[in-house]
C-alpha positions as CSV (number, residue, x, y, z in Angstrom):
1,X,6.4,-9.1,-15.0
2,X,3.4,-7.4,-16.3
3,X,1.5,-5.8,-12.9
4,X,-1.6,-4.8,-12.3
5,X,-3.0,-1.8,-9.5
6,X,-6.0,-1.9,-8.4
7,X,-7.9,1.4,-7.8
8,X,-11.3,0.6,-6.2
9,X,-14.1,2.2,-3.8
10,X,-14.1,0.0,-0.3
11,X,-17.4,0.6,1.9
12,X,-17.8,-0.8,5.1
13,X,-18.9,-4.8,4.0
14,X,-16.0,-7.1,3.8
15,X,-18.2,-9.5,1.4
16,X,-19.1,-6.7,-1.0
17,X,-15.4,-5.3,-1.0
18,X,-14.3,-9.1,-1.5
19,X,-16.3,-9.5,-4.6
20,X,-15.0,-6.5,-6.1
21,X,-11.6,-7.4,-5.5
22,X,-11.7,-10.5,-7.2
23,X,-13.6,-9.6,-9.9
24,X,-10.9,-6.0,-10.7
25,X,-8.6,-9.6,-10.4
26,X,-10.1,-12.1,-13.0
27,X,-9.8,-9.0,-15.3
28,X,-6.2,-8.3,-14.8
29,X,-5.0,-11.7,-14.8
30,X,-7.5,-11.9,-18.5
31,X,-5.5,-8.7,-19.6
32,X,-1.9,-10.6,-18.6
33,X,-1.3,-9.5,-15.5
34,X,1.3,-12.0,-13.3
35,X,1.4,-9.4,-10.0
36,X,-1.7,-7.8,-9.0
37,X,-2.0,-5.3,-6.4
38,X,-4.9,-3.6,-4.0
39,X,-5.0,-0.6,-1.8
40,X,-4.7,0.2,1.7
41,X,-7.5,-1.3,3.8
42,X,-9.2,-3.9,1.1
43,X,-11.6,-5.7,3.4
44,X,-13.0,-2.4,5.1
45,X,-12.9,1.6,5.2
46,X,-14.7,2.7,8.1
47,X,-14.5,5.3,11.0
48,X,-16.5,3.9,13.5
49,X,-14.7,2.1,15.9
50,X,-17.5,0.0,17.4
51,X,-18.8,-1.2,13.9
52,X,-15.2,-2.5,12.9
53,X,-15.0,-4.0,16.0
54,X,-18.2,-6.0,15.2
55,X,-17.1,-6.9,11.5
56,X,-13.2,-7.3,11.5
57,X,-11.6,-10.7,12.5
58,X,-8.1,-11.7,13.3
59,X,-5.7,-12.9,10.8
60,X,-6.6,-16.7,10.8
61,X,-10.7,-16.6,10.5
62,X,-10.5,-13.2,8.1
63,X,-12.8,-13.8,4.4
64,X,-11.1,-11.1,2.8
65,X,-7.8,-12.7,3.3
66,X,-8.6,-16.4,2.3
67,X,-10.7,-15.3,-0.4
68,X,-8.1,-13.4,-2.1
69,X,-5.3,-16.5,-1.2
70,X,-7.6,-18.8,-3.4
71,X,-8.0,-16.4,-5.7
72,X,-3.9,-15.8,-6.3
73,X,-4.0,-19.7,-6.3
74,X,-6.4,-20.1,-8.7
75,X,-4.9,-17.8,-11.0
76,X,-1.3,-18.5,-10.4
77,X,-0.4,-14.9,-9.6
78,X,1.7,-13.1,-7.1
79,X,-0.9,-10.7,-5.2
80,X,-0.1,-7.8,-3.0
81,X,-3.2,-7.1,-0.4
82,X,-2.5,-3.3,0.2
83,X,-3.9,-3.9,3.5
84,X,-6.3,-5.5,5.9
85,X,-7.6,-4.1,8.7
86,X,-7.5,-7.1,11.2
87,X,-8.4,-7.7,15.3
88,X,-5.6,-8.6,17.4
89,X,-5.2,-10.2,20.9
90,X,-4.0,-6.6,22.1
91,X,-5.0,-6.3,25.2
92,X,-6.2,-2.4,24.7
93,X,-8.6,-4.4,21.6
94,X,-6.5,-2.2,19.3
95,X,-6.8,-3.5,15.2
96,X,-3.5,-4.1,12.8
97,X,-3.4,-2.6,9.5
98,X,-1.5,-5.5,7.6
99,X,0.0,-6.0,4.0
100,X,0.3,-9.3,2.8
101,X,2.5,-10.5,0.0
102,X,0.9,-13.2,-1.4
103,X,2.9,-16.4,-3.5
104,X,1.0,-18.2,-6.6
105,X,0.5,-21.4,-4.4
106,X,-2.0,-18.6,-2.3
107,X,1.0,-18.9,0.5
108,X,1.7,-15.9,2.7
109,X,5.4,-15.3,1.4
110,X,5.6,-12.0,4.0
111,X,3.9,-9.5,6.0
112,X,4.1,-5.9,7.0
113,X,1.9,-3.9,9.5
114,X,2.0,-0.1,9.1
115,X,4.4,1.4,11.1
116,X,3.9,5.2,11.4
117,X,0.3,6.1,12.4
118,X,-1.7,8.8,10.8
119,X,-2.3,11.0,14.1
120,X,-3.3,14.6,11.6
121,X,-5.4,17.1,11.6
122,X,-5.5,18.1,7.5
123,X,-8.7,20.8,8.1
124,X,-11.0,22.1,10.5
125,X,-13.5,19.1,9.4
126,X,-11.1,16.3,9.3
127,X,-8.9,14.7,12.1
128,X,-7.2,11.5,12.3
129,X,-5.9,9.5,15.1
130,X,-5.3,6.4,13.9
131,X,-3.1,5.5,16.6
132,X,-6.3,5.5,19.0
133,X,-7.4,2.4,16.8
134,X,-4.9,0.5,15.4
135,X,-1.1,-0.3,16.8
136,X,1.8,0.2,15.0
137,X,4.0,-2.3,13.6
138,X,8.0,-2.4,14.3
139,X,9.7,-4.4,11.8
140,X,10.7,-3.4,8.1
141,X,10.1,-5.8,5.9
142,X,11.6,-6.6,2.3
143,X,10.7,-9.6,0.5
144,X,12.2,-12.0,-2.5
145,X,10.2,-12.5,-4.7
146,X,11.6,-14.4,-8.7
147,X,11.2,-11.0,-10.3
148,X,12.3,-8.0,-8.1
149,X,12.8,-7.3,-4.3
150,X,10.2,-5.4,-2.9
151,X,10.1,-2.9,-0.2
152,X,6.6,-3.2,1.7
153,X,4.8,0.6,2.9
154,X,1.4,1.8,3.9
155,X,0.3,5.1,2.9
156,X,1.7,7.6,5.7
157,X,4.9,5.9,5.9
158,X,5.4,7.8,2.4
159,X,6.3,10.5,4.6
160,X,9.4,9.2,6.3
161,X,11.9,9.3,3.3
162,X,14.5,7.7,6.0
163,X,12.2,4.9,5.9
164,X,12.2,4.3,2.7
165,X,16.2,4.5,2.1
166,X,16.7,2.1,4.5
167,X,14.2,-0.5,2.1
168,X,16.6,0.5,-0.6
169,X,19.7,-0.1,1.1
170,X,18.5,-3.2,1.9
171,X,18.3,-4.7,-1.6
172,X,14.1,-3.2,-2.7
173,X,13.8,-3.0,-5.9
174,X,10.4,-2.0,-5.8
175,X,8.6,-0.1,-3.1
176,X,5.3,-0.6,-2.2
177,X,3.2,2.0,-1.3
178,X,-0.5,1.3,-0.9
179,X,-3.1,4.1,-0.2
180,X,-6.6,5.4,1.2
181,X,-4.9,8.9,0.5
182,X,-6.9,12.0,2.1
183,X,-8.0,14.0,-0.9
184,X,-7.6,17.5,1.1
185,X,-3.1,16.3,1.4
186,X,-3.4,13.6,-1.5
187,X,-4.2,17.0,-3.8
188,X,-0.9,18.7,-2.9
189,X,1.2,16.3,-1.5
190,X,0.6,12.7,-3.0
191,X,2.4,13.1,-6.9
192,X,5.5,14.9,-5.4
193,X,6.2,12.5,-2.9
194,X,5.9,9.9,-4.5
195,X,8.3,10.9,-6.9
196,X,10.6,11.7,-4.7
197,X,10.9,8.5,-3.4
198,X,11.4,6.8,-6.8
199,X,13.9,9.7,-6.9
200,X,15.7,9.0,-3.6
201,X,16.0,5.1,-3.8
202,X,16.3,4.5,-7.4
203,X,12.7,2.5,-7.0
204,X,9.9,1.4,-8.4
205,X,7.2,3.1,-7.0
206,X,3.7,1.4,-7.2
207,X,0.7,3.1,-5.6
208,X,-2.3,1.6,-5.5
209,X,-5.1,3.8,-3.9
210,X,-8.6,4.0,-2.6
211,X,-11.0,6.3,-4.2
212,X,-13.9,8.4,-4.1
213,X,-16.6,8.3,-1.4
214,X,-17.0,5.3,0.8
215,X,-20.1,4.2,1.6
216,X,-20.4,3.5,5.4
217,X,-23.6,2.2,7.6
218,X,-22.3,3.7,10.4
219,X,-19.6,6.3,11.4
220,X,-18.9,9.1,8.9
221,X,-18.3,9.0,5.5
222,X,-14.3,8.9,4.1
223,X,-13.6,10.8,0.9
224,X,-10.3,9.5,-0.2
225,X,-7.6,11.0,-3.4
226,X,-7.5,7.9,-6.0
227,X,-4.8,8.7,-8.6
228,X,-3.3,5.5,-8.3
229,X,0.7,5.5,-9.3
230,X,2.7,3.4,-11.5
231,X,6.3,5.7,-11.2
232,X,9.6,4.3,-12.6
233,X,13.4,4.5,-10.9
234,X,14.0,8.0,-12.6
235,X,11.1,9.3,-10.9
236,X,9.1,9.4,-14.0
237,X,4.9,9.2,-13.7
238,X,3.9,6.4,-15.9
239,X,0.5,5.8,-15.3
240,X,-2.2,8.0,-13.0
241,X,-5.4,6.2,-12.8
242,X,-7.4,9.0,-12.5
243,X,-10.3,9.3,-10.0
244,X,-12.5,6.3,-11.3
245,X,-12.2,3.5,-10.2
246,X,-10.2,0.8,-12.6
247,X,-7.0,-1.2,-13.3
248,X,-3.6,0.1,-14.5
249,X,-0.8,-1.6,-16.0
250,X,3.2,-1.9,-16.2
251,X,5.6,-4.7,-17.3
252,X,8.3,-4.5,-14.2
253,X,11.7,-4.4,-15.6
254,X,14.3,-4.9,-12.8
255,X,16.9,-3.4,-15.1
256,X,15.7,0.1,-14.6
257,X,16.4,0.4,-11.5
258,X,20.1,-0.5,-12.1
259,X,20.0,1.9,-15.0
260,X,18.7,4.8,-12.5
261,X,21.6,3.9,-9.8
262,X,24.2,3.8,-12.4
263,X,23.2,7.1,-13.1
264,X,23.1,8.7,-10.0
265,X,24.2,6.1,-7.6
266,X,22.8,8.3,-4.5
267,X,22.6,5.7,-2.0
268,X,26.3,4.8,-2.1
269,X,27.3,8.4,-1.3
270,X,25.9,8.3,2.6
271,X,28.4,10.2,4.7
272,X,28.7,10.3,8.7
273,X,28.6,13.7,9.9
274,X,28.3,15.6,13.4
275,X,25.5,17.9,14.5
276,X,23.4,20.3,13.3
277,X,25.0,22.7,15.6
278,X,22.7,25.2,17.3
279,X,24.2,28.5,17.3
């Protein structure tokens, strides 16, 4: 299945970030693609809690969403939406940061909201609670899809290898892990880890990322790391996007992944054992 990430620049207007989207699309889908893909957040990067809570809507009257659903209809594509940031009837008004996997009838064939929150404080000029805005979800999710079994992630829940094992050892194929990547950690942290998750699971790895400087009419301005990944099952970088924004490519091949296991076939070896012991 020749796949598509997207690496683009959200701001803060749904309806701009929408166009975008499906134009990056149309060009994809002209250039083969069968499976496109879009970062973390899609409809809106923000940091001002009071203008997303003007401009977000819930899952059912969201643009960005059944936009990009006629789009993947239109074209006849599978379409992963990184994430949307969407209201919710939480009664503490708190938002759901939501990955759709989307079917080539522009169905909803499954669903993820981000489970571990970005609560950080990376340098003396930039903190994160993300927790204070948006809940977390509680159910793994790992979808069928005709040509691989895919994991679903969100950006900081790269950093919970247990996380992604479990995905594994539930039949993914293919780990998702899309990104608006800090570029003060995504500098250090963002290659390595995502290799060692292709490492770990014998996984796909695809990383679609935000990039660049987000444009935002109120609430400070988010610099995030780009360098969208394509990384194979032995853990091998493929394709880095860069810093620009742009499209990069990969025909999926299913039988890597069994090639990577039969090599080291890691996630057979699990073993029970007691402790640690404190001395």
């Amino acid at each position: 299945m020749k796949t598509a990430l997207l690496q683009i620049t959200s701001s803060d207007d749904p309806q701009q970030n929408l166009a975008v989207v499906k134009e990056q699309m149309a060009r994809a889908v002209a250039d083969g693609a069968g499976y496109v893909l879009t970062p973390e957040v899609t409809n809106c990067v923000s940091g001002s809690r009071t203008y997303q809570t003007a401009v977000l809507k819930q899952e059912a009257e969201d643009e960005t969403l059944a936009g990009l659903r006629d789009a993947a209809a239109r074209h006849g594509i599978w379409l992963t939406i990184g994430s949307l940031a969407l209201k919710t009837k939480d009664a503490d008004g708190r938002f759901a940061n939501r990955q759709f996997l989307i079917s080539p009838t522009g169905d909803i064939h499954a669903r993820y909201d981000k489970i571990h929150m970005f609560d950080v404080q990376v340098s003396e000029t930039e903190t994160y609670r993300e927790s204070a805005g948006y809940r977390p979800g509680e159910q793994a999710v790992v979808a069928e899809t005709p040509f691989a079994k895919i994991g679903l992630s969100i950006c900081y829940d790269l950093r919970f290898p247990q996380f992604f094992r479990k995905l594994a050892k539930a039949g993914a194929e293919v780990l998702m892990v899309p990104s608006a990547f800090s570029s003060v950690t995504g500098a250090v942290h963002w290659h390595p880890l995502l290799q060692a998750r292709a490492i770990e699971t014998g996984c796909w790895v695809l990383a679609p990322a935000q990039t660049g400087i987000h444009v935002a009419s109120r609430g400070p301005q988010r610099k995030t790391y780009g360098h969208s990944l394509i990384i194979s099952p032995w853990g091998e970088i493929l394709q880095d996007a860069g810093t620009d924004p742009g499209i990069i490519f990969i025909d999926l091949d299913r039988e890597k992944v069994a090639e990577a296991r039969k090599r080291i076939p890691s996630l057979t070896h699990d073993k029970d054992f007691d402790g640690p012991e404190r001395k």
